[in-house]
Steps between C-alpha positions, in 0.01 A plus 500: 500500500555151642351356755840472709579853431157609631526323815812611593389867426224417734739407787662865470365688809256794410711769669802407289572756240526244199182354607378901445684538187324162356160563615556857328622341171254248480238817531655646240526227263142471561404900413780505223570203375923496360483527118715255363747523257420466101743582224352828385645613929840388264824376733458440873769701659810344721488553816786499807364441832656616828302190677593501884378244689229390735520832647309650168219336586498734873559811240192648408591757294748237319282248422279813370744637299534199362177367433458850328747399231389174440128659430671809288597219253272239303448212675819271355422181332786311700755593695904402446745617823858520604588466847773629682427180703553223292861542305650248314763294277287492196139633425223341652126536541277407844295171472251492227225329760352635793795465760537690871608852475864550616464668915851599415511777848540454871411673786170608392163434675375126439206622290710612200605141473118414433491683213398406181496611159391189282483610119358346134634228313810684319506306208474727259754767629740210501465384198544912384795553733696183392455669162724715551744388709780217446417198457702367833261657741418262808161514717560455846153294598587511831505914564209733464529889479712646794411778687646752281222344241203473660551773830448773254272273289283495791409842539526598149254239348345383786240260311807255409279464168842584308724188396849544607867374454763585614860503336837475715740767472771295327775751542628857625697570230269798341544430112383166536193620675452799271526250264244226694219767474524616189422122412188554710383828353283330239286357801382832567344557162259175656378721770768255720623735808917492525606569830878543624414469927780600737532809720645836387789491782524183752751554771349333752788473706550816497158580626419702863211566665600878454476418138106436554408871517899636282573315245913451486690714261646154303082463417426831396804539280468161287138611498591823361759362250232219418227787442741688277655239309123386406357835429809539254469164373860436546487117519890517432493670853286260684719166355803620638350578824798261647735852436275743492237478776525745812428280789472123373691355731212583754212520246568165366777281659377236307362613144226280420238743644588721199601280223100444408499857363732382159203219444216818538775700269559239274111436456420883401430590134820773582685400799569855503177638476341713760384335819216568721561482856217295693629480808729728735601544862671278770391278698752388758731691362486306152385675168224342373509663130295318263446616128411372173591562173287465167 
C-alpha cells in the first residue's frame, strides 16, 4: 500500500466503521493471507457491482458482505471496471499514471473526500486490455477511477495492491455492450477481474425517507424482474428492459446505473449461464443485487 493511501487511512477516526472494517481486513490478511490467482484456478469470473456511495463505507454488514466476496475468489491479478459514472462518446480508459481519484458525490462528510486509493503501475493490464479492444481507444490522463471504481474497490481489496483501469461506458445501447465485453472475456483467463459497477435500481428522485425502512414497490418489482430474468438467463429480457421493465421509470430514470450489467454479460463464458447472487437487500430503498457469472 502507498504511503499516501496509508496516511489517509490513518486520518479515518477509530470509531468509524470503515476504519473497523480495515483494521479487521488487515487482521485477516495477516492470519490468511488471499491466495492469488494462477491458471490451474482457470477464468476469473465477471462481476456486477451494486456500488453505492460513501454511505457503504457507514454499512457494516455491506462492506462485509462485500469483502466476503472479494476473499471467496483468488486474489485477481488486475482489475478492469465499468462505471456507471463515467459514460462516453467513444471508449476510453482512466489515466495510465498515478492521477487523483474522481470525489464525484456531494453532501457527504468532508472525510470521504480524503480518501485515497492509490494503486500499481498498470502497465501491463494496459498493454492486455488495448489488446483487445479497437485500436481508437483514448486515455484520459487527467481522470482517475471514480467512485463507482474505487468506493467498492475500497472495501473489497482494501490493500490497493491490485492495478486497476477503468474503461468508460461508451454507450447504452445493450448489443454494443454485450458486444464490448465479450471483447474483454479473454482478460479473465489472465486472472484480470471484469467488473460492470452501477446499482441494481437508481431512482434517486424517487427516494423517501419512508423508503429507508419499505423499500417502494417500483424497487422491488425491477428487482424481482432483474432476479428472474438472471436466474433464467434471459439476456433477450434484460436488453429490452426499455419495454419490458415493471417500474423503470422510477428504478432508473436515467439508465446508466444498469447498462454496466451487458459489459458483466458480455464478459461471461455464457452470458446466459447461471448467476450467483452476492449481494441482496435495500438500502434506502435501492436494490443492491450484485452477482457474478463464470
Amino acid at each position: 500500500m502507498s504511503a499516501r493511501t496509508v496516511a489517509a487511512d490513518a486520518r479515518i477516526p477509530a470509531s468509524h466503521p470503515l476504519s473497523a472494517h480495515l483494521r479487521a481486513a488487515t487482521t485477516l490478511e495477516v492470519e490468511a493471507p488471499h491466495a492469488a490467482w494462477t491458471t490451474a484456478d482457470g477464468p476469473m469470473p465477471s462481476l456486477f457491482i451494486s456500488h453505492g456511495a460513501p454511505n457503504t463505507f457507514e454499512d457494516t454488514e455491506w462492506m462485509r458482505q462485500l469483502h466476503d466476496w472479494a476473499r471467496s475468489m483468488p486474489k485477481p491479478r488486475a482489475i478492469l471496471i465499468v462505471s456507471a459514472h463515467w459514460e462516453s462518446d467513444s471508449i476510453g480508459i482512466s489515466s495510465t499514471v498515478p492521477t487523483e481519484l474522481v470525489y464525484d458525490f456531494g453532501g457527504f462528510a468532508s472525510l470521504y473526500y480524503g480518501l485515497r486509493y492509490d494503486t500499481p503501475d498498470p502497465a501491463e493490464l494496459v498493454r492486455q486490455v488495448l489488446g483487445v479492444l479497437p485500436s481508437n481507444v483514448h486515455e484520459h490522463r487527467g481522470r482517475g477511477l471514480d467512485h463507482g471504481a474505487w468506493v467498492p474497490l475500497k472495501v473489497m481489496y482494501p490493500a490497493a495492491d491490485i492495478p486497476v483501469l477503468q474503461l468508460s461506458l461508451p454507450t447504452h445501447n445493450t448489443t454494443q455492450l454485450l458486444d464490448l465485453g465479450q471483447r474483454l472475456k479473454s482478460l479473465r483467463d489472465a486472472g484480470i477481474l471484469v467488473i460492470g459497477s452501477g446499482f441494481m435500481t437508481h431512482g434517486l428522485p424517487f427516494v423517501e425517507r419512508s423508503h429507508f425502512t419499505a423499500p417502494p414497490s417500483w424497487s422491488v418489482e425491477f428487482d424481482e424482474w432483474a432476479a428472474d430474468a438472471l436466474e433464467r438467463g434471459d439476456v433477450d429480457e434484460l436488453a429490452n428492459f426499455r419495454s419490458r421493465a415493471p417500474g423503470l421509470r422510477r428504478a432508473h430514470p436515467t439508465v446508466e446505473h444498469f447498462t454496466p450489467i451487458f459489459v458483466t454479460l458480455g464478459a461471461a463464458t455464457d452470458p446466459t449461464g447461471p448467476v450467483t447472487t452476492t449481494v441482496d437487500g435495500f438500502v434506502i430503498g435501492l436494490s443492491k443485487r450484485s452477482f457474478q457469472i463464470a
